[in-house]
C-alpha positions, -999 to +999 in steps of 0.1 A: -339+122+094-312+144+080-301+177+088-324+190+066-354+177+088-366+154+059-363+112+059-341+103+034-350+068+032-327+040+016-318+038-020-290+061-024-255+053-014-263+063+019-251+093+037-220+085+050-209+068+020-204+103+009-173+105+029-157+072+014-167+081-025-139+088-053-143+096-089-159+072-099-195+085-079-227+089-102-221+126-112-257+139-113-268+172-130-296+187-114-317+217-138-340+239-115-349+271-114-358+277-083-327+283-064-340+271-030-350+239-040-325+236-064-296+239-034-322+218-013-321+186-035-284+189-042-278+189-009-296+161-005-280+144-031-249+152-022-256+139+011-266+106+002-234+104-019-238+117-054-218+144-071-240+175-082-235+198-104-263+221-110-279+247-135-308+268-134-323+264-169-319+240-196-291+272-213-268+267-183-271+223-183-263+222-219-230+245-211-220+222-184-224+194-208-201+205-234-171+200-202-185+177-181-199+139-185-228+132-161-245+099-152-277+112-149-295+144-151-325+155-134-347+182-146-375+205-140-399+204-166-412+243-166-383+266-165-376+300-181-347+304-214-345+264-225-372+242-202-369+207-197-388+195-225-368+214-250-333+203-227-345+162-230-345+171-275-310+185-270-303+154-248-311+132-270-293+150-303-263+161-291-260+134-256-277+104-265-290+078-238-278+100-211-305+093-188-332+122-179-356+121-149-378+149-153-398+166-125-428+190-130-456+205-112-485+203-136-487+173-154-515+149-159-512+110-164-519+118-201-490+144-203-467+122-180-473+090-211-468+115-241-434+135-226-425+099-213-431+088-249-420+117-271-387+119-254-380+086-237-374+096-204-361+072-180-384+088-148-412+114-144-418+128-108-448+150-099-441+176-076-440+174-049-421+147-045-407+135-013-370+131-008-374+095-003-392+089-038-362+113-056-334+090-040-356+057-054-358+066-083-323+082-091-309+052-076-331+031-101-321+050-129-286+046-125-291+010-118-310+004-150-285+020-166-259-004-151-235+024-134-214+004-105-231+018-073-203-001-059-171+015-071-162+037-043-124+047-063 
């Protein structure tokens, strides 16, 4: 358990990794709008190693973006301004094969297959997810997309 109170399970660099990790950590942009989970899971990420930077709408990501490369960014799916289905088209025009796991609260297998389709995503969590099921599968993205999780400088 973590400080939080929730497990946070293997598959990210592990929390005290964090302490050891240069510049070369997985820089992870997290898009939520709801600030408390938003600070929640970037805390957690952040605790299990990763650097976060995060935005509240798909507006904000897209200005981060234009100054800063990320590894990976995660995403809620239903946001006000610029969701996450319009931020993945951006994405993929002006960022191509940045990896995208995008979360959302009300989708169906069928919507999961066609967003999954439409826009390539890497991963598509269901909320709610469980902190050990967000480090899986951001540590799987980033290995599929063959970042080092073992540079450390």
């Amino acid at each position: 358990m973590n400080n939080l109170g929730m497990a946070t399970g293997g598959g990210g660099l592990g929390g005290l990794a964090a302490l050891s990790l240069g510049i070369n950590s997985p820089r992870i942009l997290l898009v939520e709008d709801d600030r408390c989970l938003r600070r929640l899971l970037a805390r957690v990420l952040r605790f299990e190693g990763y650097a976060v930077v995060t935005a509240g709408n798909g507006v904000e990501a897209l200005k981060i973006l234009q100054e800063q490369r990320v590894s990976l960014v995660v995403t809620d799916l239903c946001m006000p301004g610029m969701d996450g289905g319009e931020l993945t088209r951006q994405l993929e025009h002006h960022y191509p094969g940045t990896p995208v796991i995008v979360i959302s609260g009300e989708c169906d297998a069928w919507d999961r297959f066609e967003l999954r389709a439409r826009h390539n995503l890497s991963r598509m969590l269901v909320k709610p997810i469980t902190v050990e099921t967000l480090l899986k599968e951001v540590s799987a993205t980033l290995q599929e997309c063959n970042f080092d999780l073992s540079k450390t400088d």
